[in-house]
C-alpha positions in Angstrom: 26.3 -65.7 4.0 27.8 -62.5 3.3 26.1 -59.3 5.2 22.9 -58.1 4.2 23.5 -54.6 2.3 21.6 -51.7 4.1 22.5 -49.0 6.4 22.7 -48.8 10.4 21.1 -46.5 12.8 23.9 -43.9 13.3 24.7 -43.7 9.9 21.0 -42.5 9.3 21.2 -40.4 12.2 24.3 -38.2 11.3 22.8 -37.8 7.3 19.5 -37.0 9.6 21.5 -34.7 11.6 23.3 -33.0 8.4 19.5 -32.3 6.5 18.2 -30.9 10.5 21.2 -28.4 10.0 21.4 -27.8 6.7 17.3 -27.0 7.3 18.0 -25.2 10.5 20.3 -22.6 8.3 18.0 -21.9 5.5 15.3 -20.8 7.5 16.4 -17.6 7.9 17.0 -17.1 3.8 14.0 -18.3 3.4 12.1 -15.7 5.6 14.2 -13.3 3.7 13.3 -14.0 1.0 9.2 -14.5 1.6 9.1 -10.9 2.7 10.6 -9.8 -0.5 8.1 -11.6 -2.7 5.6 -9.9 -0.8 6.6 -6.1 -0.4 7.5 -6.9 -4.4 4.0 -8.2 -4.5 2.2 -5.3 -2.8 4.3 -2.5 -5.0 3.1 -4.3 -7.8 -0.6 -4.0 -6.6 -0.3 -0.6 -5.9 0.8 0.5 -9.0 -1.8 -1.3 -10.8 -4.7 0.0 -8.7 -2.6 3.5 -9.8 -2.6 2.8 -13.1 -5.9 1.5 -13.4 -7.4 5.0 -11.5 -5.6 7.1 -13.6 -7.1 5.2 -17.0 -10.6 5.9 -15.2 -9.6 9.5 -14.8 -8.8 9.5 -18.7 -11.8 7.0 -20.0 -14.1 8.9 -17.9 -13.1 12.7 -18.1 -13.1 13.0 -14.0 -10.8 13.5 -11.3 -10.3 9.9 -10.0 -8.4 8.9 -6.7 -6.1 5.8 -5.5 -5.1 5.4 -1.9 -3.5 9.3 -1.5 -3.1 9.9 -5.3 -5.4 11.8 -7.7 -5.7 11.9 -10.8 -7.0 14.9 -13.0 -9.2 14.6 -16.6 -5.9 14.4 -18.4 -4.0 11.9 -16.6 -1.9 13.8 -14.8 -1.9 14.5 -11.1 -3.4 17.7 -10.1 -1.3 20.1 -7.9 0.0 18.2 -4.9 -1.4 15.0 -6.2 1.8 13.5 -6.7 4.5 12.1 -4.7 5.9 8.6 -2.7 4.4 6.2 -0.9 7.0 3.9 0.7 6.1 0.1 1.5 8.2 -1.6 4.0 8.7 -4.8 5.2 9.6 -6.2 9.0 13.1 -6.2 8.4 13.6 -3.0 7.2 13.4 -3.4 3.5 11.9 -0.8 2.0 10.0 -0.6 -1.7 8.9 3.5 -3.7 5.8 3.6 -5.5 6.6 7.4 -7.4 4.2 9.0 -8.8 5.6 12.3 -10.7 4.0 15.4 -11.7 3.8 14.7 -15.5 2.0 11.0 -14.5 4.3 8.6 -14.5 4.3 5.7 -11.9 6.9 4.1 -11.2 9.0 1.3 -8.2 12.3 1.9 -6.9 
């Protein structure tokens, strides 16, 4: 009888060894790249919940505040009502909600 086809223990070990460091590697990307999603996720909130105050402050005809913002009758931020909130992550990525004088929110 010829030999059985199959594989032997240290040539599972070393492609066992290859995925552990291959694994061992990404982990940091990975990380990365979770913290992104969310600081891109929580910009995104907060400039809905903006948006959504300053349709209230339009729909119904009073001043209408989100987080540090406010919104006037018309939309627009009253006098010092406007400006930048910054979101950071833990590795020192950093996301700009904007809110301008004339209304307009915005990322960076």
């Amino acid at each position: 009888m010829a030999g059985k086809g199959g594989f032997t223990l240290i040539e599972l070990s070393v492609v066992m060894g290859i995925v552990g460091l291959i694994l061992l590697l990404s982990f940091p990307t990975l990380a990365n790249f979770r913290e992104q999603v969310y600081l891109e996720s929580a910009s995104n909130q907060l400039v809905s919940d903006l948006r959504l105050a300053q349709a209230k402050a339009i729909c119904f005809n009073e001043t209408q505040a989100c987080d540090r913002f406010k919104f006037a009758k018309t939309g627009n931020p009253p006098p010092g009502g406007s400006g930048t909130a910054l979101l950071s992550g833990r590795s020192g990525s950093v996301r700009k909600v904007i809110v301008s004088s004339a209304g307009r929110v915005r990322v960076e």
